[in-house]
C-alpha positions as CSV (number, residue, x, y, z in Angstrom):
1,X,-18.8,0.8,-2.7
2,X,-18.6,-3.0,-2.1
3,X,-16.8,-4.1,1.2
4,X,-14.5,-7.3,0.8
5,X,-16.8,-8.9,3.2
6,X,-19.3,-9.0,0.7
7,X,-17.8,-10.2,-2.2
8,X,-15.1,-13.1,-2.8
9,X,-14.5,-12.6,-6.4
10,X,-13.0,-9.3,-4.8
11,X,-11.4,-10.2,-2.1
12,X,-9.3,-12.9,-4.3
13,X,-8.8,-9.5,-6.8
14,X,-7.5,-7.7,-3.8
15,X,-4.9,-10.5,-2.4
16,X,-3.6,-10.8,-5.7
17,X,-3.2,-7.6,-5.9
18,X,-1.6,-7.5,-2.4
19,X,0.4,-10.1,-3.4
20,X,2.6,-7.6,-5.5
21,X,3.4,-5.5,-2.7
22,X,4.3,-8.1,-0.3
23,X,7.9,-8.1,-1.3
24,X,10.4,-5.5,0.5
25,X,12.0,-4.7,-2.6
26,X,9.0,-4.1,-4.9
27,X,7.8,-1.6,-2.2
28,X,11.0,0.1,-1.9
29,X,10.8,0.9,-5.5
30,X,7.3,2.2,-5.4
31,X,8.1,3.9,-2.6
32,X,10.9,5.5,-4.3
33,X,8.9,6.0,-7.6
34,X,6.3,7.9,-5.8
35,X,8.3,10.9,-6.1
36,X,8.3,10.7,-10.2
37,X,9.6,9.5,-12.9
38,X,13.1,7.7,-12.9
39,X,16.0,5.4,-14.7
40,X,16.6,2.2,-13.8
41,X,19.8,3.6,-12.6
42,X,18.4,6.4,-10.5
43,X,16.0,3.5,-9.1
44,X,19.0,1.7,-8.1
45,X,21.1,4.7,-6.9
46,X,18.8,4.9,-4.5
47,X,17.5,1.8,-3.3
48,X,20.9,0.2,-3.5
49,X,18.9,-3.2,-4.7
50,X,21.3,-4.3,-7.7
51,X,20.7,-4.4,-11.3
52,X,19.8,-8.3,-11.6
53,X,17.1,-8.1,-8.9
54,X,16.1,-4.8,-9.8
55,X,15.3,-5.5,-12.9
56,X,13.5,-8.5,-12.1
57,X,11.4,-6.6,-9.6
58,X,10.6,-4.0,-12.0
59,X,9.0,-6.9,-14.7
60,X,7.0,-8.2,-11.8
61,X,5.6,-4.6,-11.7
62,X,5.4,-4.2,-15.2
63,X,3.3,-7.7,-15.4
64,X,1.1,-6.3,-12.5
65,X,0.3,-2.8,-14.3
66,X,1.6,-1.1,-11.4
67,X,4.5,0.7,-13.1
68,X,4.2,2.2,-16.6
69,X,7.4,2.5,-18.6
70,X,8.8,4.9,-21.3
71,X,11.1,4.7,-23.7
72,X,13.5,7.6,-24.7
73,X,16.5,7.1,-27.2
74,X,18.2,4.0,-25.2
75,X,17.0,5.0,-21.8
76,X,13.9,4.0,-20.0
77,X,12.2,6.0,-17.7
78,X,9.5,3.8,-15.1
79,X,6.4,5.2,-13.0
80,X,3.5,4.5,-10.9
81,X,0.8,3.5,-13.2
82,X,-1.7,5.6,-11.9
83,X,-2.5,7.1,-9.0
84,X,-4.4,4.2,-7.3
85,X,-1.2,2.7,-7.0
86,X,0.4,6.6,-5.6
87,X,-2.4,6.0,-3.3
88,X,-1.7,2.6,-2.1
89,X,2.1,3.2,-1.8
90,X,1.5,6.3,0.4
91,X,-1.1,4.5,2.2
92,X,1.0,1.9,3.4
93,X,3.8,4.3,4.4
94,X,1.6,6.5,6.5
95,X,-0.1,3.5,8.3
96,X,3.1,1.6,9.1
97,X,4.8,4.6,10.7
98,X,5.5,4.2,14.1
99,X,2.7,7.0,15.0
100,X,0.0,6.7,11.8
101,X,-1.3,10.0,10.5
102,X,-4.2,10.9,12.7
103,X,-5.8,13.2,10.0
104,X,-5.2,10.4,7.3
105,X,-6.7,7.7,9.7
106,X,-9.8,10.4,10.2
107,X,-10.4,10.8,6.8
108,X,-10.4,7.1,6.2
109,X,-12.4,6.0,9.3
110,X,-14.4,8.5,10.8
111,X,-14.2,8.9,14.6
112,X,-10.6,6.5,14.1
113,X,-9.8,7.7,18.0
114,X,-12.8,7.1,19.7
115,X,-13.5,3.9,21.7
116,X,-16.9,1.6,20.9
117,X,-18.4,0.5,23.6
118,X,-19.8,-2.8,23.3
119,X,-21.2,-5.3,25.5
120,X,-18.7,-7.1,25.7
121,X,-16.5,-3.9,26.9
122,X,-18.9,-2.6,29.1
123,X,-17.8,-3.7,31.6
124,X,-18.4,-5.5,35.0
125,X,-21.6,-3.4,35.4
126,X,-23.1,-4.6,32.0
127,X,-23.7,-7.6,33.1
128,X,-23.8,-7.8,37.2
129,X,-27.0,-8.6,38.2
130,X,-28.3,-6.2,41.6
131,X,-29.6,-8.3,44.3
């Protein structure tokens, strides 16, 4: 796997891509559509965004293929496109909780807890010279 460091065409990919989620509304709909497939009106049942903007939000998400949509007799049901964006929506809510999920962070960044020392944090001994 390629780091963002070491690539800008990605990096630029990714901040686009970030760039969808930035918005409080957006999220609370993928938040909310995280749990399944829903109706606009379920959507806005509980969100409590309003049709005009909620509709607008949703073509946003459309354009950026991170909702999928489905047509049944008049009604159309939206979900997560897949389940990278599950993964990046339930990402975000476990790391901006007050306390982040320890075994989450773990999994993600191995030894998450544990302090590095460096020389710059080595304190006053790491660099005192003895007399």
């Amino acid at each position: 796997m390629t780091a963002l460091f070491e690539s800008r065409e990605m990096a630029d990919r990714a901040s686009e891509k970030l760039k969808v989620y930035a918005q409080p509304q957006r999220l609370m709909i993928l938040s909310f559509l995280a749990g399944g497939e829903s109706t606009v009106s379920d959507i806005d049942n509980a969100t409590g965004i309003g049709q005009p903007a909620l509709s607008q939000q949703l073509a946003a998400l459309r354009r950026a293929e991170i909702v999928k949509t489905r047509r049944d007799g008049k009604q159309i049901w939206y979900e997560l496109a897949d389940d990278t964006a599950r993964l990046c929506v339930k990402t975000m809510e476990v790391i901006l909780k007050d306390e982040p999920d320890k075994q989450l962070l773990e999994a993600v960044i191995p030894n998450a807890g544990v302090a590095k020392r460096t020389s710059a944090s080595a304190g006053t001994a790491g660099f005192a010279k003895i007399l």
